[in-house]
C-alpha positions in Angstrom: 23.8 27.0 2.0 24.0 25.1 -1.4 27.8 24.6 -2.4 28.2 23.7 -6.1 31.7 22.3 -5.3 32.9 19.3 -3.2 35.2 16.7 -5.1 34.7 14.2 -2.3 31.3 14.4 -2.2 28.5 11.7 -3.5 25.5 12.5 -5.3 22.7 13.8 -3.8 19.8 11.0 -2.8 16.9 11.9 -3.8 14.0 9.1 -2.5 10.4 10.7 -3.6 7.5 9.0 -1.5 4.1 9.5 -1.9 4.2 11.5 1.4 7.7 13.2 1.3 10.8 13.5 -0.3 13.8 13.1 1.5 17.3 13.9 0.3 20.4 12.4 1.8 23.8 12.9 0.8 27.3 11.4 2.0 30.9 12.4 1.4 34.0 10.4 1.5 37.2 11.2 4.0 40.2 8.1 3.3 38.6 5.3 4.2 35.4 7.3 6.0 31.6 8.1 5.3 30.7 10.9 6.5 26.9 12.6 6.6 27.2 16.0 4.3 23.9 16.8 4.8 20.3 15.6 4.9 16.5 17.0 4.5 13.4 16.0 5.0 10.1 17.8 3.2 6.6 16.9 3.5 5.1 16.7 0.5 2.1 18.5 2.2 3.8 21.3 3.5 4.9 22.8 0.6 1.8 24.7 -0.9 0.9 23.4 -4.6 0.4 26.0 -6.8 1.0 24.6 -10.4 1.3 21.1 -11.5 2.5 17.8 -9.8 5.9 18.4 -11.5 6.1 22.4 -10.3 5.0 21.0 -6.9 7.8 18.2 -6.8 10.3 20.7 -8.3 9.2 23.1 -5.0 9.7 20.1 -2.7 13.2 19.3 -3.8 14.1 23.1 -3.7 12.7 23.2 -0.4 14.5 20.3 0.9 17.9 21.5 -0.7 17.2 24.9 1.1 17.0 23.2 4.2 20.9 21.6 4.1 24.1 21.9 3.0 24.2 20.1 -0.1 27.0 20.1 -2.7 27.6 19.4 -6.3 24.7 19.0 -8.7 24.9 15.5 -9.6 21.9 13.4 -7.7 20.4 10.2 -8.3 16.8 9.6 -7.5 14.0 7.0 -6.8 10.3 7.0 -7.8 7.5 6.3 -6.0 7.1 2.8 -5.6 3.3 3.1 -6.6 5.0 5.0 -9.9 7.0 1.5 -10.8 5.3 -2.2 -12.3 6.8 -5.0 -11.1 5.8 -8.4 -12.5 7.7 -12.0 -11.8 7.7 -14.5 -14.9 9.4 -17.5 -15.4 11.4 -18.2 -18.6 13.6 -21.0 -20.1 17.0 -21.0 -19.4 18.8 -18.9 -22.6 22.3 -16.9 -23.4 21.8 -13.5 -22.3 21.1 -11.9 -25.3 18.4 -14.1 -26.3 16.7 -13.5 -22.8 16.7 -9.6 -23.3 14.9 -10.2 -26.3 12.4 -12.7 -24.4 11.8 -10.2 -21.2 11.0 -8.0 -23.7 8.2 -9.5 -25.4 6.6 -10.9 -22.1 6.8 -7.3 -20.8 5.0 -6.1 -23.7 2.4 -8.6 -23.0 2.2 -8.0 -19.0 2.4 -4.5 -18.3 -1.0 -2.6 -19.4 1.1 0.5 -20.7 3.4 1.9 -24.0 6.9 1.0 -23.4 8.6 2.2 -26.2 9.3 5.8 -24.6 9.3 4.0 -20.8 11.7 1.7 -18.9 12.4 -1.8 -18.5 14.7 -3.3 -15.8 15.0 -6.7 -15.2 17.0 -9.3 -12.4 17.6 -12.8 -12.5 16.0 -13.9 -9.2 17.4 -17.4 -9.6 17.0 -21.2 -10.4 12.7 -22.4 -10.2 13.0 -26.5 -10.0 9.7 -28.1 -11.0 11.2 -32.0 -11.4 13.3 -32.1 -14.2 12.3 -29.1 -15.8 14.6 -25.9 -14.9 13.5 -22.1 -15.5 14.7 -19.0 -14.5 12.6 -16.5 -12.5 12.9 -12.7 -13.5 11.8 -10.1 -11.6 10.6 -6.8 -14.1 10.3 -3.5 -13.3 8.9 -1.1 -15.3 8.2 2.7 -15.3 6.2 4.7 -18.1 7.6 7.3 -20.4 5.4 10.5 -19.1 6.6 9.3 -15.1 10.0 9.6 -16.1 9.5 12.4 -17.7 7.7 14.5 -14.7 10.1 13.4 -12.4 13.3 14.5 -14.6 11.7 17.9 -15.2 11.5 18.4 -11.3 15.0 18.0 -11.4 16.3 20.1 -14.4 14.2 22.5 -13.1 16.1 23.1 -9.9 19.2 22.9 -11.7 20.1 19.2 -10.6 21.9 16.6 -12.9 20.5 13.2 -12.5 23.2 10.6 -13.0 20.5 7.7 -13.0 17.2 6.6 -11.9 17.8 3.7 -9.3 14.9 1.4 -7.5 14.1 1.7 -3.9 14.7 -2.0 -3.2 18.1 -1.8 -5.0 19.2 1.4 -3.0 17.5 -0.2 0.1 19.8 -3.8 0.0 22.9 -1.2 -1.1 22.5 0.8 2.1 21.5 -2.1 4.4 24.9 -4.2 3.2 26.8 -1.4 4.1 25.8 -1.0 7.2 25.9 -4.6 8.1 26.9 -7.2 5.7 25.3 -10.4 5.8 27.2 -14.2 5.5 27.8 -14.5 2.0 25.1 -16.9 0.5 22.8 -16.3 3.3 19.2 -14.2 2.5 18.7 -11.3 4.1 14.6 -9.8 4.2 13.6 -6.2 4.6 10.4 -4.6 4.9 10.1 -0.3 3.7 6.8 0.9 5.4 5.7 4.1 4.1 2.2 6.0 4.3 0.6 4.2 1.2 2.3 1.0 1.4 5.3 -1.3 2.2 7.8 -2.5 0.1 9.3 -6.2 0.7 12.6 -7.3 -0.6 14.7 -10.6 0.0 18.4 -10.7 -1.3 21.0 -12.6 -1.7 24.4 -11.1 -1.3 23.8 -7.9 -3.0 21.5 -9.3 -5.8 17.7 -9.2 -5.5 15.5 -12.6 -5.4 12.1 -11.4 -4.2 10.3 -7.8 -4.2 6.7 -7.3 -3.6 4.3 -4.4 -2.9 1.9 -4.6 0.0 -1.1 -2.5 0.2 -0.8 -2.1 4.1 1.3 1.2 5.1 0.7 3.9 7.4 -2.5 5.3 6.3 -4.3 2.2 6.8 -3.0 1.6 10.2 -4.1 5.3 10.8 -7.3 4.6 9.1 -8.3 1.6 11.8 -7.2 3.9 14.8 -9.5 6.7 13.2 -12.7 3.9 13.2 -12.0 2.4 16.8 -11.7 5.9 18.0 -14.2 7.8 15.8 -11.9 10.5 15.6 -10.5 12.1 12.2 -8.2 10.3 10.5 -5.4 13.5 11.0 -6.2 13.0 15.1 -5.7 9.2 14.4 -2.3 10.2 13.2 -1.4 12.9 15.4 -2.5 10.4 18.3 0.0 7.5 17.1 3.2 10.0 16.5 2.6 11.3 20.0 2.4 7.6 21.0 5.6 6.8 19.2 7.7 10.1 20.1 9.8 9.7 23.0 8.0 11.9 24.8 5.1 9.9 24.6 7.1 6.8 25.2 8.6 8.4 28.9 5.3 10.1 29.8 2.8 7.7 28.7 1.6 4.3 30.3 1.1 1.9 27.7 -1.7 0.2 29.7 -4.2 3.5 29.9 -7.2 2.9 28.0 -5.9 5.3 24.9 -3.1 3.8 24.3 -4.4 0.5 24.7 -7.6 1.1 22.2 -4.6 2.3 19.5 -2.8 -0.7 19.9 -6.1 -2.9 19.8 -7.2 -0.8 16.6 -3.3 -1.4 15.3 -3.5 -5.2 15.7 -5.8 -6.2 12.9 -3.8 -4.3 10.1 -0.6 -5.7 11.3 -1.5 -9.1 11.7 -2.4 -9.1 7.8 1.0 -7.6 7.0 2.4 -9.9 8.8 0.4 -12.5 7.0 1.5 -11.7 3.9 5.0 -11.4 4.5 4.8 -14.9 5.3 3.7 -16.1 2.4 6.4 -14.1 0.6 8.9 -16.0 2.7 7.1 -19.3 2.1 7.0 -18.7 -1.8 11.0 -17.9 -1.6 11.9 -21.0 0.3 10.1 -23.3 -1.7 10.6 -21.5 -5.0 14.4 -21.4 -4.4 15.0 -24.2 -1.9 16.6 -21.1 0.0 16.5 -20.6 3.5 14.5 -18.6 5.2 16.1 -14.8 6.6 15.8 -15.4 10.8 15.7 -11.2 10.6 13.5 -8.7 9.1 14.8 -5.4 8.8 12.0 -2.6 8.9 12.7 0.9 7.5 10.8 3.7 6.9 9.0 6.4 7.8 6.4 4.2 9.5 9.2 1.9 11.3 8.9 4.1 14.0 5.3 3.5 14.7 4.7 1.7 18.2 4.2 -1.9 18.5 4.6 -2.5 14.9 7.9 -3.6 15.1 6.2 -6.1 18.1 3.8 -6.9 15.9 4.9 -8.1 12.9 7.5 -10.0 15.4 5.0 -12.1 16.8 3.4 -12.5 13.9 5.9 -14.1 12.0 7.6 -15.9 14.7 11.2 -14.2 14.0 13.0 -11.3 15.2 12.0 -8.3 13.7 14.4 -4.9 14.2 14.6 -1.5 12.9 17.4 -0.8 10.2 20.4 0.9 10.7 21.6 2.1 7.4 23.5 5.2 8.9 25.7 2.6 11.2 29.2 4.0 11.1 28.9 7.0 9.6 30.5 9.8 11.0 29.1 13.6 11.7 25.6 12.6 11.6 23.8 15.6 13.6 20.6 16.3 14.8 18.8 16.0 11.0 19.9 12.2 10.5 19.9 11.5 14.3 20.4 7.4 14.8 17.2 7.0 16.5 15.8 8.2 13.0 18.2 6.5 10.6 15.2 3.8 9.2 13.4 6.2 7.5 16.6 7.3 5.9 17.3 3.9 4.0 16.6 4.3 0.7 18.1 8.2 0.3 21.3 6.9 1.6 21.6 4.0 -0.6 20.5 6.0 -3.5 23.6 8.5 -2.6 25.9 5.7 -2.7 24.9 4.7 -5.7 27.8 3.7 -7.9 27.4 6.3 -10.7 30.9 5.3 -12.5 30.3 1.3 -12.2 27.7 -0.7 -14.2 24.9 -2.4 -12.1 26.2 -5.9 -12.8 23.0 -7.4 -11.3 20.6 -5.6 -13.2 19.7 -5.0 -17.1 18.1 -2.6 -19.0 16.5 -3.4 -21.7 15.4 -1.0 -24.6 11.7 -1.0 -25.4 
């Protein structure tokens, strides 16, 4: 049922992956947040029988079909291999000056037209190299015919797209709420999806670190497929059995399949877990910030068995699934808490705060 009226309701999340969309939405009760309703749609499952835009227009109507969304108003998130990040490091200048400045170095780092795309920048902080000071900036940027595809997808099923947030910005939003960390101290998540994983430090709500790692679900699926010479489809159909509770109660994690898939996991992990070392070794020295003790894995793929394990022993610091839906009332069996990582980012994109400016973030006109 898709109600076009609900006063207390917020906007419709609407996170677009590379493997699903999923939309989330949340409605408020006093001092309450309550689940409204919440879909999930494989990209795959939906046949394609026009264009990539006509395809992600059939996926969101699909997904809206599937709940009991209200309203019109949404905000949504791109792809994270639709959006160019770079990191420079500028002198430290009045505000208006700096626009100006991001500007020109995007020009000169990102190999696409801006004019008709998007810029977003943050102020990561304070870079110390002896007596010089600079100011890191993380950019984001997203091209004109990417926003456009995405916005027609919407318009065409009759949705009204208050903004475009990031993933890492809805991501630390939902995370916060869920469970606020000691004001000053850094808090590190990790968003493994199908095609990759998406690593974000903050501080308070304000984001100092993002990077995008090439290791996600596929390739872990791709090393099970080669140690088992099986298909990678069976390689994934093998690991989701694995990781489904079934599997979990009725499966003995010493026989020799499950073993061989957590043998075949082990190399890919290890070199995520390598990486997001040097991530936390570049914000501590960087910064002179201390180092999260936590990482927080969402995602689809934080369900995936011994990754969580993994990446723990890799790093040498606890690693634990997020709980973005923490406290919220009227969940259900779509949104169950045992599921609520892969839910991250559509929930923080639904509480986005549509009638407040984004004080840690600036847009800057190409």
């Amino acid at each position: 049922m898709f109600n076009w009226f609900e006063p207390e309701a917020c906007p419709i999340g609407i996170d677009i992956g590379t493997h699903s969309v999923k939309l989330m939405q949340f409605r408020r009760r006093k001092d309450e947040l309550l689940l409204q309703a919440a879909c999930s749609v494989d990209l795959e499952s939906v046949p394609q029988t026009g264009n990539q835009t006509q395809h992600l227009a059939a996926v969101i109507r699909t997904a809206l079909e599937g709940g009991e969304f209200v309203g019109r108003r949404c905000v949504l998130s791109l792809p994270a291999t639709a959006v160019h990040t770079k990191s420079v490091r500028l002198p430290q200048m009045p505000e208006a000056d700096l626009a100006q400045a991001v500007k020109w170095e995007a020009k000169d780092r990102f190999s696409f037209d801006l004019a008709e795309g998007r810029l977003v920048y943050f102020l990561a902080g304070e870079v110390r190299r002896g007596t010089e000071v600079k100011d890191e900036v993380l950019l984001f940027a997203a091209p004109e015919d990417v926003l456009r595809s995405h916005l027609e997808a919407i318009r065409s099923v009759k949705l009204q797209a208050d903004a475009i947030d990031l993933a890492p910005c809805a991501l630390v939003r939902s995370l916060r709420r869920a469970m606020p960390v000691q004001r000053e101290a850094a808090g590190a998540v990790l968003d493994v999806g199908s095609g990759g994983s998406q690593f974000v430090i903050y501080l308070d709500d304000r984001i100092v670190f993002y990077k995008y790692i090439d290791i996600g679900g596929r390739k872990i699926n791709e090393a099970i497929a080669a140690k088992l010479g099986v298909s990678l489809q069976e390689a994934t159909q093998i690991r989701l059995q694995l990781a489904s509770p079934a599997g979990k109660e009725e499966g003995d994690e010493s026989a020799p399949l499950a073993q061989a898939v957590y043998d075949a996991m082990r190399p890919p992990v290890e070199e995520l877990a390598r990486e997001l070392d040097m991530c936390m070794r570049y914000y501590v020295v960087s910064f002179r910030g201390a180092r999260s003790d936590t990482v927080s894995l969402s995602g689809r793929q934080a369900l995936c068995p011994r990754l969580q394990e993994g990446l723990s022993a890799g790093l040498g610091m606890r690693v634990e699934p997020a709980q973005p839906l923490r406290s919220v009332g009227e969940l259900g069996d779509k949104a169950r808490p045992d599921r609520s990582s892969e839910w991250a980012v559509a929930a923080g994109l639904s509480l986005y705060p549509v009638d407040e400016a984004a004080a840690d973030r600036k847009e800057v006109a190409a």
